[in-house]
C-alpha positions in Angstrom: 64.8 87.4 97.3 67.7 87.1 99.8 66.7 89.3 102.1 63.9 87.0 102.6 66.4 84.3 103.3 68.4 86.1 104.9 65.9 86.7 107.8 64.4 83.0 107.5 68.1 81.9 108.6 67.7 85.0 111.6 64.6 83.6 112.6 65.7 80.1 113.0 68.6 80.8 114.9 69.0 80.6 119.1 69.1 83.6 120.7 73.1 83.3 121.6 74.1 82.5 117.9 71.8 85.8 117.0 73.6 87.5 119.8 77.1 86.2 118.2 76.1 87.4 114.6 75.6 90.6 116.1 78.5 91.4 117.9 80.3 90.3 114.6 78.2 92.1 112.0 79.3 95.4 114.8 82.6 94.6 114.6 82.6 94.5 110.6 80.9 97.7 111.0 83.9 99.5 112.7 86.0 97.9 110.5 84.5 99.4 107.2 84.0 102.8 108.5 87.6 102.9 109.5 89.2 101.2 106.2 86.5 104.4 104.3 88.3 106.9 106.8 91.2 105.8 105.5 90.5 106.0 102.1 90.8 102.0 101.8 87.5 100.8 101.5 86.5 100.0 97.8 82.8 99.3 98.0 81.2 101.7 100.4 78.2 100.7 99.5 78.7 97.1 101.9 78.4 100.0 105.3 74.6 100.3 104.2 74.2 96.8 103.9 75.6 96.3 106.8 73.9 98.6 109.0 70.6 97.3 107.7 71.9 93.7 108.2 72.3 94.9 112.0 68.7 96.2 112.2 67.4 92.9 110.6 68.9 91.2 113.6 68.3 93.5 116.4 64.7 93.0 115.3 64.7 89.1 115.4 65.9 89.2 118.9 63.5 91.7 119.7 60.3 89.7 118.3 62.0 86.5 120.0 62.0 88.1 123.5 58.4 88.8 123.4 
């Protein structure tokens, strides 16, 4: 499943690149929301993925702090 290997990747990464793919994965964020304000955005379906991709990572960093 990729999902899986998605979070394998997460898991094996430093805490700055997780902190990187973050910031970048927030950024795509605000872009899709504004391109489906605007009526641009063709596959609204990548926001969810997206937002859960967000929450995959917030969670790595959280189970590597402790």
């Amino acid at each position: 499943m990729k999902t899986n290997k998605y979070v394998e990747d997460l898991r094996a990464k430093t805490p700055a690149e997780l902190t990187e793919e973050l910031v970048a994965a927030k950024k795509e964020l605000f872009n899709l929301r504004f391109q489906n304000a605007t009526n641009q955005l063709d596959n609204t379906a990548r926001i969810k993925e997206v937002r859960r991709n967000i929450a995959r990572i917030q969670t790595v960093i959280t189970a590597q702090e402790n």
